[in-house]
C-alpha positions as CSV (number, residue, x, y, z in Angstrom):
1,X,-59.5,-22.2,-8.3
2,X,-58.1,-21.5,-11.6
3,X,-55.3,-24.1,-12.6
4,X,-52.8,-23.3,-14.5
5,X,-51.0,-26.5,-15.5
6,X,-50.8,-28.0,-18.4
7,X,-51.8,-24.8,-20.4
8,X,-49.5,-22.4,-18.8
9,X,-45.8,-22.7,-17.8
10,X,-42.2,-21.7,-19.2
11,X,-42.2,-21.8,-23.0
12,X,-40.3,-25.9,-23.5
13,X,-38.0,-23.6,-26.5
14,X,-37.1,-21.1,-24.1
15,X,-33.9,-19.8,-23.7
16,X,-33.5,-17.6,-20.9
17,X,-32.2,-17.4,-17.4
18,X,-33.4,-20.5,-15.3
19,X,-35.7,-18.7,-13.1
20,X,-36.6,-15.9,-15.5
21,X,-40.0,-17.1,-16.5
22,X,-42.5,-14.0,-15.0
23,X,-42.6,-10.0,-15.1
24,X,-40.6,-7.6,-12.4
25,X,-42.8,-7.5,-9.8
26,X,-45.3,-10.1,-10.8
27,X,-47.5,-11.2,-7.3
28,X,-47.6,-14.8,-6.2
29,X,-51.6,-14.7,-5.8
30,X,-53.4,-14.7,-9.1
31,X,-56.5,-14.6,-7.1
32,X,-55.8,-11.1,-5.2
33,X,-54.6,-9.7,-8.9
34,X,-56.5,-7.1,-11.0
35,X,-54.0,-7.8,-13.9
36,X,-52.8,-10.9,-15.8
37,X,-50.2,-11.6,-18.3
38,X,-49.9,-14.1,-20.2
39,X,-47.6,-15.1,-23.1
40,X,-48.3,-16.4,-26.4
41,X,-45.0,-17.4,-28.2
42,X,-46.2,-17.9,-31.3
43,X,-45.4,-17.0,-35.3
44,X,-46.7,-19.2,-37.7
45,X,-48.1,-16.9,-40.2
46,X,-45.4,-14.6,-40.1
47,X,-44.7,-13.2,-44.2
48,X,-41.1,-12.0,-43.7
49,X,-38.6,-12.9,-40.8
50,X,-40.5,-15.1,-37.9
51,X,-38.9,-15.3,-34.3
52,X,-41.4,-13.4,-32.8
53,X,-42.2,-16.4,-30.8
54,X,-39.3,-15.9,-28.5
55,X,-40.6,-12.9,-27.5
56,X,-42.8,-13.2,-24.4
57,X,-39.4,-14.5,-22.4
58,X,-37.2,-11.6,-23.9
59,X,-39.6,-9.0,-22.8
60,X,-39.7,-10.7,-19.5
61,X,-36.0,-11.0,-19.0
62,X,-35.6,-7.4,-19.9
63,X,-38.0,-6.7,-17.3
64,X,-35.3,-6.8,-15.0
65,X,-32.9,-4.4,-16.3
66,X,-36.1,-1.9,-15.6
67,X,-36.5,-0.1,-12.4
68,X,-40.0,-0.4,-10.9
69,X,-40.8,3.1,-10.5
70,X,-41.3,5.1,-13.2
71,X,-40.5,8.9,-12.6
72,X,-43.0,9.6,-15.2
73,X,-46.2,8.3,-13.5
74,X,-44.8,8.5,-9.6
75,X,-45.9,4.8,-9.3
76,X,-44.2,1.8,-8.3
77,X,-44.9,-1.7,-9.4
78,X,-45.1,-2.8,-5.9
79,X,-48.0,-0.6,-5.5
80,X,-49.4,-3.0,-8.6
81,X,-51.5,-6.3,-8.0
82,X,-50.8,-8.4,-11.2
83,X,-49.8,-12.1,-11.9
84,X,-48.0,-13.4,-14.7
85,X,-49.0,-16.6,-16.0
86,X,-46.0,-17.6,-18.1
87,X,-46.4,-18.9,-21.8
88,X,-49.9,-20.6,-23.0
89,X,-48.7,-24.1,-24.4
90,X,-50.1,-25.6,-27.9
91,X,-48.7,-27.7,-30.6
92,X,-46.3,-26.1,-32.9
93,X,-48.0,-25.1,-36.0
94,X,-51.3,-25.8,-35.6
95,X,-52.8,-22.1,-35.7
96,X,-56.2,-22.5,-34.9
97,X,-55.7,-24.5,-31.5
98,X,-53.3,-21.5,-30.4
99,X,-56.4,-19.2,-31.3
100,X,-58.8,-21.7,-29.5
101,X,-56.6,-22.1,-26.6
102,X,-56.1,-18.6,-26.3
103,X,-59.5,-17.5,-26.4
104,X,-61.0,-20.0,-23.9
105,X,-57.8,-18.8,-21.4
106,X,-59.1,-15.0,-21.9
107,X,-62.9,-16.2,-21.2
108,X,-62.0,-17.9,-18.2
109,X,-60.0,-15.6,-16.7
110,X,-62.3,-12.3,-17.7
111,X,-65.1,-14.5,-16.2
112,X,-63.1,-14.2,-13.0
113,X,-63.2,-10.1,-13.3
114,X,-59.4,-10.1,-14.4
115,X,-57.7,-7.6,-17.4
116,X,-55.4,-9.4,-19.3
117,X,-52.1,-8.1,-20.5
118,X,-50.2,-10.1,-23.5
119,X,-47.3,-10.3,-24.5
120,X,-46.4,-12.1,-28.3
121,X,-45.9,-13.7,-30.6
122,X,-47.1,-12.0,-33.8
123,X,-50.1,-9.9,-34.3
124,X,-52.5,-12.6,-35.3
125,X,-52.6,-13.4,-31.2
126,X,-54.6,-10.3,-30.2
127,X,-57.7,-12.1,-32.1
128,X,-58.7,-13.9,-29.8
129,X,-58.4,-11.9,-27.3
130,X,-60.5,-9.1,-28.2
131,X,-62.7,-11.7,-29.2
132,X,-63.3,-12.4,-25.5
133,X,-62.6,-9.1,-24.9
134,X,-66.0,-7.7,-27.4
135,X,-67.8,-11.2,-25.9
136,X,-68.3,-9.5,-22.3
137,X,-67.8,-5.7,-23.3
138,X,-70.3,-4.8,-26.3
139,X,-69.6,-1.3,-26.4
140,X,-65.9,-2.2,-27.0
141,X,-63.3,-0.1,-28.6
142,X,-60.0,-0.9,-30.4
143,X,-56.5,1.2,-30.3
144,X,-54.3,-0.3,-32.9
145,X,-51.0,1.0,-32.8
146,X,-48.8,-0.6,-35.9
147,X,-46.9,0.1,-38.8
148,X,-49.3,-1.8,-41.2
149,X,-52.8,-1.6,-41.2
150,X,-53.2,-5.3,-41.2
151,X,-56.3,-5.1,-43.4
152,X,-56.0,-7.5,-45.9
153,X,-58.7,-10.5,-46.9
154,X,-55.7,-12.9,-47.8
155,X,-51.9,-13.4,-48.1
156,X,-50.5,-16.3,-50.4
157,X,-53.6,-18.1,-50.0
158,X,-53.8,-17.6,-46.5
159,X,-57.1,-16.0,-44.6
160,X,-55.4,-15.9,-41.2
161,X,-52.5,-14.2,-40.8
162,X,-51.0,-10.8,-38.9
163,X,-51.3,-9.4,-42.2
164,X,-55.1,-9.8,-41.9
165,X,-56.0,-9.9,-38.0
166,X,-57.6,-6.1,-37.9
167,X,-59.6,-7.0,-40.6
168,X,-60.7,-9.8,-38.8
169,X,-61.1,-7.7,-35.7
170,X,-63.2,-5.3,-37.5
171,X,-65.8,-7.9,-39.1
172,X,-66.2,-10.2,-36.5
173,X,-65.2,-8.9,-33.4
174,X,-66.4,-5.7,-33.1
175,X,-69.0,-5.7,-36.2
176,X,-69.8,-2.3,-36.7
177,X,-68.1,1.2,-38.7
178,X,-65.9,3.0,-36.7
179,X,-65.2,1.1,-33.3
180,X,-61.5,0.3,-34.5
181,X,-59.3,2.9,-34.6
182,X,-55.5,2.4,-36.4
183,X,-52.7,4.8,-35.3
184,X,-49.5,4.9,-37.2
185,X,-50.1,3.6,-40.4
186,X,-47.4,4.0,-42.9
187,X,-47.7,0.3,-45.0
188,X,-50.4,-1.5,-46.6
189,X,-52.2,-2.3,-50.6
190,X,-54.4,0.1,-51.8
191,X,-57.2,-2.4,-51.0
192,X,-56.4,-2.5,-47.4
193,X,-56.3,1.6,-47.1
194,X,-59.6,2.1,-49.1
195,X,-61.6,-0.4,-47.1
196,X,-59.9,1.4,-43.6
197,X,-60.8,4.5,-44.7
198,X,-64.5,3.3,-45.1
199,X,-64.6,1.4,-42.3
200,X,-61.8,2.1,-39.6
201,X,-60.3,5.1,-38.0
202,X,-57.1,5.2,-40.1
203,X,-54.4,7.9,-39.3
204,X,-51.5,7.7,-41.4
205,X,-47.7,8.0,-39.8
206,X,-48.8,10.0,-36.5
207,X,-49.7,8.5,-33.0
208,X,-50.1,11.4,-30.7
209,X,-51.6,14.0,-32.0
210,X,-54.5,12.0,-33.3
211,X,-54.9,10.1,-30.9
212,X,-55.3,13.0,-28.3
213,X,-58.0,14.4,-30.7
214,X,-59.7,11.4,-29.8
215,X,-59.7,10.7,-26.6
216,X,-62.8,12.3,-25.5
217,X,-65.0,10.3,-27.8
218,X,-63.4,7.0,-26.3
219,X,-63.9,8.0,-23.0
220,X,-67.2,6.3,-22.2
221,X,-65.8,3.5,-23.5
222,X,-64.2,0.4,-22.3
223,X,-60.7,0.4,-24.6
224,X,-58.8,-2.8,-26.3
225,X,-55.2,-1.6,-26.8
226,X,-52.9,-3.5,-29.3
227,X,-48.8,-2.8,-30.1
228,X,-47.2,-3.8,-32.7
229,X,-43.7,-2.8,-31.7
230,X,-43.1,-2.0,-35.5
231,X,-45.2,0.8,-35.2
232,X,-41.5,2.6,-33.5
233,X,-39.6,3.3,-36.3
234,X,-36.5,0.3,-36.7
235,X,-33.8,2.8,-35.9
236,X,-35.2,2.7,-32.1
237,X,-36.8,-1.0,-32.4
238,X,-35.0,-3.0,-34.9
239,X,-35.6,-6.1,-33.2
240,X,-39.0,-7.4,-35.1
241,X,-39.8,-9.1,-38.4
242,X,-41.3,-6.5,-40.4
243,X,-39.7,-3.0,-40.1
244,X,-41.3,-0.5,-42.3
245,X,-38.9,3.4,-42.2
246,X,-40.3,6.4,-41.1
247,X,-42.0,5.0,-37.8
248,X,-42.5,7.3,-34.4
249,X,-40.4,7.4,-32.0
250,X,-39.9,5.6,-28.4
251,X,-40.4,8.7,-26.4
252,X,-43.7,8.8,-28.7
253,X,-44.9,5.6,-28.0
254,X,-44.8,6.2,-24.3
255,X,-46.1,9.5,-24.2
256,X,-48.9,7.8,-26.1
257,X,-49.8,5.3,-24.0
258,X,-49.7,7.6,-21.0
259,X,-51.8,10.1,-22.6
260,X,-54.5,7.3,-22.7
261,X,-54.7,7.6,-18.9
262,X,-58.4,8.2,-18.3
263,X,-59.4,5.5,-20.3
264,X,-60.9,2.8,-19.3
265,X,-58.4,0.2,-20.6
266,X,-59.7,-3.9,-20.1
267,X,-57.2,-5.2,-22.0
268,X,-53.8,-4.9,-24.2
269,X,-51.2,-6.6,-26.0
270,X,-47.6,-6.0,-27.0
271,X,-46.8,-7.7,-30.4
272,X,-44.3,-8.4,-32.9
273,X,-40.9,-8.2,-30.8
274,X,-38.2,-10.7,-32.2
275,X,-35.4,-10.5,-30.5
276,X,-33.2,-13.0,-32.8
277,X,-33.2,-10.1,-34.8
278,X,-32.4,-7.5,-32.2
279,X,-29.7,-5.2,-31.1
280,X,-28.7,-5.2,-28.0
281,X,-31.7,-6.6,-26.7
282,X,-33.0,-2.2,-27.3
283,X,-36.0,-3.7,-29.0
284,X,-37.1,-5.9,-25.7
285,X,-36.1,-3.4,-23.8
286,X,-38.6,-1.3,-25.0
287,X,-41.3,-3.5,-24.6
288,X,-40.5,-4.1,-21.2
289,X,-41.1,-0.2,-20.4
290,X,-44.5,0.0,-22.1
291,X,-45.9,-2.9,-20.3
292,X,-44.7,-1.6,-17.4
293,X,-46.0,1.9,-17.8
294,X,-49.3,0.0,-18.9
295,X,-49.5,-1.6,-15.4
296,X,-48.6,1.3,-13.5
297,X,-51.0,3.3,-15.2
298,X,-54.0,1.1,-14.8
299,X,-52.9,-1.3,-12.2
């Protein structure tokens, strides 16, 4: 039996509706569930405007302003078995417990055959979970879709930040040339773009059309997806601490994700969403569609 208490529950600085604490059409049985979400409300290393934290329970409360069906894949989430754990707890602040935490939640509940599906918190959360994610899969492969390639060794003294959590991903999780590959990219040092170039699959700006070159080669794969909601350019998703002009577009970013369909996706997460800084709740909103699409696709 997997318990969920004290670890999991509704984040203690939430804000929403009483009773708004789990995805549209979340089951009651974790057991019987091929997918889990969980959320990880936190942004302590954030370099510009934090708030990000509060965006597991925005995503979720947008949830309902969704339909379940979606015209585009002819699927309904009722035809879906997942279970949405709520927030993982931790003390404010303290960055590697949150990691730890995280990562030991992922290993228990991949031990148990489930695919977990996050929702942040900044990017530096998808560490750990593709930690556990390359711990059981050794062949695995990462999509990054972002803004920023999130390549750097440091930022104002820090090693462990969002700024720095591909790089991270690259050297420790997946430890080999080539197994990362960064869609979107439009921001980042010079540093950061010479050692992707050398070491990652970096495209600059696009998402589609690269990434459907490249779906063949991933293919025998098993597939880590990460979003970074700032990969949308902040006309269509303003509502996240670092916008960077000239992203893609929301149609874009959905067409992308359905495109990955024969994939063989074992995990994702949706980061970056701030909805403090938001408007009309557009960036949520968002959100809220992909991880639904992501569920119906590969529920």
């Amino acid at each position: 039996m997997f318990h969920v208490a004290p670890v999991f529950g509704r984040n203690p600085g939430g804000r929403t509706e009483p009773g708004v604490t789990r995805f549209i059409g979340s089951s009651r049985n974790l057991q019987e569930s091929k997918w889990v979400l969980l959320g990880i409300p936190m942004d302590f290393t954030v370099s510009r405007k934090s708030g990000s934290r509060f965006g597991p329970e925005s995503i979720r409360a947008e949830s309902y302003n969704l339909e379940t069906y979606s015209p585009a894949l002819d699927r309904d989430l009722s035809e879906v078995t997942f279970f949405d754990l709520e927030d993982l707890h931790f003390p404010y602040g303290d960055v590697l417990q949150a990691l730890d935490t995280a990562e030991r939640v992922a290993q228990r509940l991949m031990a148990r055959g489930k695919r977990i599906g996050s929702l942040g918190g900044e990017h530096l959360v998808s560490l750990p979970l593709i930690r556990a994610a390359a711990s059981r899969e050794p062949e695995l492969r990462v999509i990054h879709f972002d803004a920023h390639a999130d390549l750097r060794t440091s930022l104002r003294g820090g090693t462990l930040s969002h700024s720095s959590v591909m790089r991270h991903v690259a050297q420790s999780c997946l430890g080999e040339t080539g197994r990362l590959y960064q869609f979107g990219i439009r921001s980042g040092c010079r540093e950061e773009m010479a050692w992707g170039k050398a070491h990652t699959r970096l495209y600059l700006d696009d998402v589609l059309e690269p990434l459907s070159r490249r779906l063949d080669e991933l293919k025998p794969f098993p597939v880590y997806l990460s979003i970074d909601i700032d990969v949308v350019d902040p006309a269509a998703a303003p509502g996240t601490g670092t916008p960077e002009a000239g992203g893609i577009s929301a149609r874009e970013l959905l067409e992308a994700i359905r495109t990955m369909k024969g994939l063989n996706l074992v995990g994702f997460d949706l980061v970056e969403v701030a909805p403090d800084l938001d408007v009309n709740n557009v960036t949520s909103a968002l959100a809220a569609k992909c991880v639904r699409e992501i569920l119906l696709q590969w529920g």
